[in-house]
N, C-alpha and C positions, 0 to 999 in steps of 0.2 A: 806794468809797474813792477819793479824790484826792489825789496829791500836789501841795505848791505849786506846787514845780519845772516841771510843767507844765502843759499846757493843761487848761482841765476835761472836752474832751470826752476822753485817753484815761484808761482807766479799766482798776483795780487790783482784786485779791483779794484780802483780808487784811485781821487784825486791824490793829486802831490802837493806838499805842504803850501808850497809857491803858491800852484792853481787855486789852492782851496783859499787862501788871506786872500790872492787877490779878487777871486768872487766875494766872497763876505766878508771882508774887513775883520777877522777873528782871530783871535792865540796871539802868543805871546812872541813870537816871531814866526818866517816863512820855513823853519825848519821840521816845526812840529805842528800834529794837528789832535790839539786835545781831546778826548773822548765826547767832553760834556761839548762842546761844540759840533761837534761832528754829531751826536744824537740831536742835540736842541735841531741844527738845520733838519736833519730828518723827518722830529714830528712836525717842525712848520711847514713842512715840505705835504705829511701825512694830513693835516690840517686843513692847507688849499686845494688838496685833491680831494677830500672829504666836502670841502665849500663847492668846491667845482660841482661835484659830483649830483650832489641835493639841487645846488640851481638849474640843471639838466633835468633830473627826475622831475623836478617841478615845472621844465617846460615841455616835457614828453607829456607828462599827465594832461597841461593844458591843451596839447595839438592831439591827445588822442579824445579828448573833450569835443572838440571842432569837429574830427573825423566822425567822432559821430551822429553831430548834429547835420554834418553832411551829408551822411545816410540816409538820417530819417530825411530828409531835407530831398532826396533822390527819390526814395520810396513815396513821399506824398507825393512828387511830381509824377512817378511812373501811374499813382492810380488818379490822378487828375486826367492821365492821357487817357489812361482806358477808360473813363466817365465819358469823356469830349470824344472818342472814339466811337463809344456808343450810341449818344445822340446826335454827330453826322450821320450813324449807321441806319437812324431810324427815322432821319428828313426824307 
């Protein structure tokens, strides 16, 4: 992206006024793209990545919860084998 303002070798990141009204509906035409708009998408942009983010943690905690009822769940069966192991061993 280039502004007119200046030269074309330095060079910008960001939507173009067009692109941006026409994703959100925003500003006062497709020519400009207001600050307070452009932060507002931002933090709700910061917002569902934050939502996102907690609803993950909150299902890693619960599958590492499982993992290691799986565990113990392993470990009682391994000394189940070695009991039943033993009393084959001693028919």
């Amino acid at each position: 992206m280039e502004l007119k303002a200046q030269p074309e070798s330095v060079r910008h990141i960001g939507p173009t006024a067009q692109d941006f009204r026409e994703a959100f509906g925003l500003g006062e035409d497709e020519r400009h793209i207001s600050t307070v708009d452009g932060q507002g998408i931002a933090l709700a942009a910061v917002q569902e990545l934050y939502r996102e983010v907690s609803q993950k943690d909150a299902e890693i905690a619960n599958l590492q919860k499982q993992i290691e009822g799986f565990q113990q769940l392993k470990d009682r069966l391994a000394g189940l084998e070695t009991r039943l192991a033993a009393i084959e061993s001693s028919r």
